[in-house]
N, C-alpha and C positions, 0 to 999 in steps of 0.2 A: 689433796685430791685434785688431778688433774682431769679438763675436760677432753673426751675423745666424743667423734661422732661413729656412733655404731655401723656396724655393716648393715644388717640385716640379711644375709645371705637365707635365701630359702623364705624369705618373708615378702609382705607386701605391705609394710605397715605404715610405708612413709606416702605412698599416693593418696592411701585411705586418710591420712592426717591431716596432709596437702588441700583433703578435699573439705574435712573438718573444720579447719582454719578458713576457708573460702567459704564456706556457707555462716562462720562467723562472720567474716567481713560483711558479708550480704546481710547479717541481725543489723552490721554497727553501722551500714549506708541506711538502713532504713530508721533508723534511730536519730540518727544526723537530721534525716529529711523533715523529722519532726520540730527542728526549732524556727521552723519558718510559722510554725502555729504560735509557737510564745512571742512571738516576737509581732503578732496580727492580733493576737489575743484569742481566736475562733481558728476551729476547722471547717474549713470550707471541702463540699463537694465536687471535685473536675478532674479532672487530667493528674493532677499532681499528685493529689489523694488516695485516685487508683492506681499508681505506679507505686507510689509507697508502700500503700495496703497488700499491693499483689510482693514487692519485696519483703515485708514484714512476714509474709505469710510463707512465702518459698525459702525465707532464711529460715525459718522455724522448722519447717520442716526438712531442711536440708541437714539440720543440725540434729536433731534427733534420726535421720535416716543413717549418715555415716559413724553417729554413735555406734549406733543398732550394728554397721558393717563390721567397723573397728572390734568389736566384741564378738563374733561370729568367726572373724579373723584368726584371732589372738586364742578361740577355744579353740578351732579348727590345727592350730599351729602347735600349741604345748600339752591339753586335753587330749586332744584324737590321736597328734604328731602326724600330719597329712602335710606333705607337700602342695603349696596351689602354687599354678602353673601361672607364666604370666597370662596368658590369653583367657583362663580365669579372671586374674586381675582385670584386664581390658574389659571382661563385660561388666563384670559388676561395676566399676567403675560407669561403663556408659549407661547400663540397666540402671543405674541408682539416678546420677542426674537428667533421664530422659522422666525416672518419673517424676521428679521434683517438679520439671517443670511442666509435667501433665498435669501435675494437681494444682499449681499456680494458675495454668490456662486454661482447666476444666470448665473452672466458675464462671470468667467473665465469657467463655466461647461457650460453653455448653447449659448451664445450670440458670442463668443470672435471664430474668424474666420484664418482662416490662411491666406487670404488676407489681412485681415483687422490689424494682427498682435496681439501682447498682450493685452488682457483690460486692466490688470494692470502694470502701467508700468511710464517711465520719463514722468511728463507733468507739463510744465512749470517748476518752481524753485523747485516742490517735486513730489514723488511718488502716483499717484492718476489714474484716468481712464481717459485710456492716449486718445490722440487729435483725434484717430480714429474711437472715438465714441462718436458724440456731444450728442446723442439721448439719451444717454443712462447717461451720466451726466449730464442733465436738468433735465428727468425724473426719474433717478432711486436714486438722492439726493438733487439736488436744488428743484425743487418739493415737492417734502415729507418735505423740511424746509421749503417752505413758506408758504404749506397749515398747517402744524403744527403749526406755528407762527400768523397767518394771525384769523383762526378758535380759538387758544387758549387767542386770545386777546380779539375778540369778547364774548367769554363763559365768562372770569374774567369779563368783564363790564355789561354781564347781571347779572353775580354774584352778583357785587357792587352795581347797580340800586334793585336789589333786597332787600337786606341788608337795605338797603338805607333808604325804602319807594315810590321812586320815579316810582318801577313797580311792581303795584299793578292786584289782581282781582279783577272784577266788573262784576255781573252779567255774571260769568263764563269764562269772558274773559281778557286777559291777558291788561292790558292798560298803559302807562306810563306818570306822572304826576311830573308838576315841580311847583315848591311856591317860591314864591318873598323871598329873603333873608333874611327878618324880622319874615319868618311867616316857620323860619322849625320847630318850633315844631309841627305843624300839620302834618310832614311826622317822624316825635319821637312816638306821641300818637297810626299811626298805625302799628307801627312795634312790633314784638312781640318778647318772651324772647332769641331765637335762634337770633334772626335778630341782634338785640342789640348788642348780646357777639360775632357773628361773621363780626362785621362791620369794625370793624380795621384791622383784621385778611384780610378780602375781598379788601381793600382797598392798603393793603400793595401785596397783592399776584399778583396784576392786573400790578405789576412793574414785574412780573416773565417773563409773553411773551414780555415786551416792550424791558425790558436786552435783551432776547435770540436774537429780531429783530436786536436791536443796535449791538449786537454785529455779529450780521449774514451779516450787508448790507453791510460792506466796502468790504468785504473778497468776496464777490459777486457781486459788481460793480466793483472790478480789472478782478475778473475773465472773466464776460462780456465784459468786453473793451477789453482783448487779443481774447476773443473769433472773436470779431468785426474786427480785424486783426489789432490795432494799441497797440503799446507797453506800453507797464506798465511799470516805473521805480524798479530797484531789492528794492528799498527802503523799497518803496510804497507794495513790496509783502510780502516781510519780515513784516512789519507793521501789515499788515492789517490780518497777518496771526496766528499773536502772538495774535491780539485785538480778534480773532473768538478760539482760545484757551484758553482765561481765562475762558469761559462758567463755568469749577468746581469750581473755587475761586467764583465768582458770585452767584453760587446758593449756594454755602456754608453760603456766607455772607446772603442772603437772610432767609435760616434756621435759621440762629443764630438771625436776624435781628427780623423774623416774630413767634420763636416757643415761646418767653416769653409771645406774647401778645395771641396767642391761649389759650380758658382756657378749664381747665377739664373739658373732654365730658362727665365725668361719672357723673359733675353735671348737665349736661343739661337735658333738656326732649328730650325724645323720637323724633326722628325726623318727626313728623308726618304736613303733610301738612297744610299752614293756613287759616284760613277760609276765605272763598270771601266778601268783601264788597255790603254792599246793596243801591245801590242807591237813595234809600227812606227813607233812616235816616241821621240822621247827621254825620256817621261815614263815608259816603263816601268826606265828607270835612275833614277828617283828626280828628274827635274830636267824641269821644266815651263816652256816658252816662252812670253814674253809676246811676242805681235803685236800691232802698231799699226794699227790698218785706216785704210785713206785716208779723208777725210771725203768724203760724198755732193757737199755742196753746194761748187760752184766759188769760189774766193776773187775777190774782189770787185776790179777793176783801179781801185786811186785816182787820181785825174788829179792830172799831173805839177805840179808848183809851179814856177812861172818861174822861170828859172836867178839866180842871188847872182854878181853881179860883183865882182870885186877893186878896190881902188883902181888900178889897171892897166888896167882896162878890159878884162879877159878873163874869160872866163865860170867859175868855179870847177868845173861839171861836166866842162869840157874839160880842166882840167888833168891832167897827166899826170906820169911820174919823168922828161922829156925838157923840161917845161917850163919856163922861166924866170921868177924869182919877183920879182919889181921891189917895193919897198918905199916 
C-alpha cells in the first residue's frame, strides 16, 4: 500500500479539517495552561484563569462546530451529489469561526454580572465557566456537542445506507430496503460508480461522530454528577478529562486511517444525482437488464465466391449428409 495525498477535486474537505485540527490545537493550549495549577497546587481566580477558561470553552466549541460542518459537507457532497462552490466554502468557513468566537466573547462582554461574578474563572479541578452560570454551560457548549455529535452521526449513516444500496429512490421517493445476507449482490448491481468507490470511504467516516461521542460522554457524565451536587473523585476528573483531549490524536488517526482508501476525485464523474428506480421493471428488485439494440445501419450482402469442386467434379456447396463422397 502506498501513500498518495488525495485531490479532492469538487470538495472542500481539507479547509474544514485544517479547521478541525486548529480548534484541536486550541482544546490542547488550553490543557497545557492547566499545569501551572499542579504545580501551585490551587486554582486561582485572574487573568490567567479567564484566558484559559475562555480557550477551554472556544476549543470545545470550535470542535464540535466543524465536526457538525465536516458532516454536512461530506452529506451535501456523496448523499445529495451537490457541487459547493468555493465562495460557499469562504463563508462557512468565516460564518463558523466568527461564531466561535461570539460565543467565547458573549459571556465575559455580554452575560457575566457583577453579582453573579466572573464567567470565566475556577470551576471544578480547571478553569472554565465558572458554577455561576449553569445556563450558560449547558447551552453555550454541552449543547452545541451533543446536537453536533447526535446530528453528525445520523448524516454519516444516511451517508452509508446510501453508498450502500440499502436507501434507494423509487418513484421519486426516498425508501430504504434490506436483503437477506445471501442475496447482497442485488444491493451491488444498484449502486452506481460514485456509490462503489465511496463505500469504504462512508463506512470508515461514520466512526468520526461515534470517536467524538465516546470521547465526549465520560467528560460529561462527571461533569453532570458534580452538577447534581455529589462528588466526583479527583481521579475520575483527571481521567475523563485527558480521554475528552485526545479528540486531535483521534481525528489524526482517522486521516491517516481513511485518506488512502479515498480515491482520486478527478477520476470520478461528475457528482451529478442518480437516477430513480422504476418500480415496473426489474431494477426495482436490485437486477438491471442489458439490451442489445439492433444496429441502424443494414449489413452489407458480400458477393458469393464461386463454388470449390471436389476432385469428383461436384460442387462442395451441394453436398449434403445423402451425398456420395468419391476419393
Amino acid at each position: 500500500m502506498s501513500w498518495r495525498f488525495p485531490t479532492y477535486r469538487h470538495t472542500h474537505v481539507v479547509p474544514y479539517f485544517i479547521s478541525l485540527l486548529v480548534a484541536n490545537v486550541i482544546q490542547g493550549l488550553a490543557a497545557v495552561l492547566g499545569a501551572r495549577w499542579l504545580v501551585e497546587g490551587a486554582i486561582k481566580a485572574g487573568p490567567y484563569c479567564s484566558v484559559q477558561g475562555g480557550l477551554k470553552n472556544a476549543g470545545n466549541v470550535a470542535t464540535a462546530v466543524w465536526s457538525f460542518v465536516m458532516a454536512v459537507h461530506v452529506f451535501l457532497l456523496v448523499f445529495l451529489r451537490l457541487d459547493t462552490r468555493h465562495i460557499t466554502c469562504a463563508v462557512a468557513l468565516a460564518i463558523g469561526w466568527l461564531s466561535i468566537v461570539l460565543i467565547a466573547c458573549i459571556g465575559p462582554l455580554v452575560i457575566q454580572t457583577e453579582a453573579k461574578g466572573p464567567y470565566f474563572g475556577p470551576s471544578g479541578y480547571w478553569c472554565w465557566i465558572t458554577d455561576s452560570y449553569p445556563e450558560e454551560q449547558i447551552f453555550l457548549e454541552y449543547f452545541i456537542e451533543f446536537v453536533s455529535a447526535g446530528v453528525s452521526f445520523f448524516l454519516y449513516t444516511a451517508i452509508l445506507l446510501r453508498v450502500c444500496g440499502n436507501l434507494v429512490v423509487i418513484d421519486g421517493k426516498w425508501c430504504l430496503r434490506f436483503v437477506p445476507r445471501g442475496e447482497k449482490w442485488r444491493l451491488g448491481i444498484s449502486r452506481d460508480f460514485t456509490d462503489s468507490s465511496m463505500m469504504r470511504v462512508a463506512a470508515r467516516m461514520v466512526w468520526h461522530p461515534v470517536a467524538y461521542s465516546v470521547l465526549l460522554l465520560p467528560v460529561t457524565l462527571a461533569r453532570f454528577i458534580a452538577f447534581s451536587g455529589h462528588e466526583v473523585p479527583f481521579w475520575a476528573t483527571v481521567v475523563t478529562d485527558f480521554i475528552f483531549n485526545l479528540q486531535g490524536i483521534v481525528n489524526v488517526i482517522l486521516l491517516v486511517g481513511i485518506g488512502y482508501l479515498i480515491p482520486e476525485t478527478a477520476l470520478l464523474p461528475i457528482f451529478t444525482p442518480r437516477k430513480g428506480i422504476d418500480t415496473s421493471t426489474s431494477e426495482a428488485y436490485g437486477i438491471t437488464p442489458f439490451v442489445l439494440s439492433k444496429p441502424e445501419e443494414t449489413e452489407k450482402i458480400l458477393p458469393r465466391a464461386p463454388p470449390v469442386h471436389s476432385r469428383s467434379g461436384v460442387a462442395l456447396e451441394r453436398i449434403d449428409s445423402q451425398t456420395l463422397l468419391l476419393g
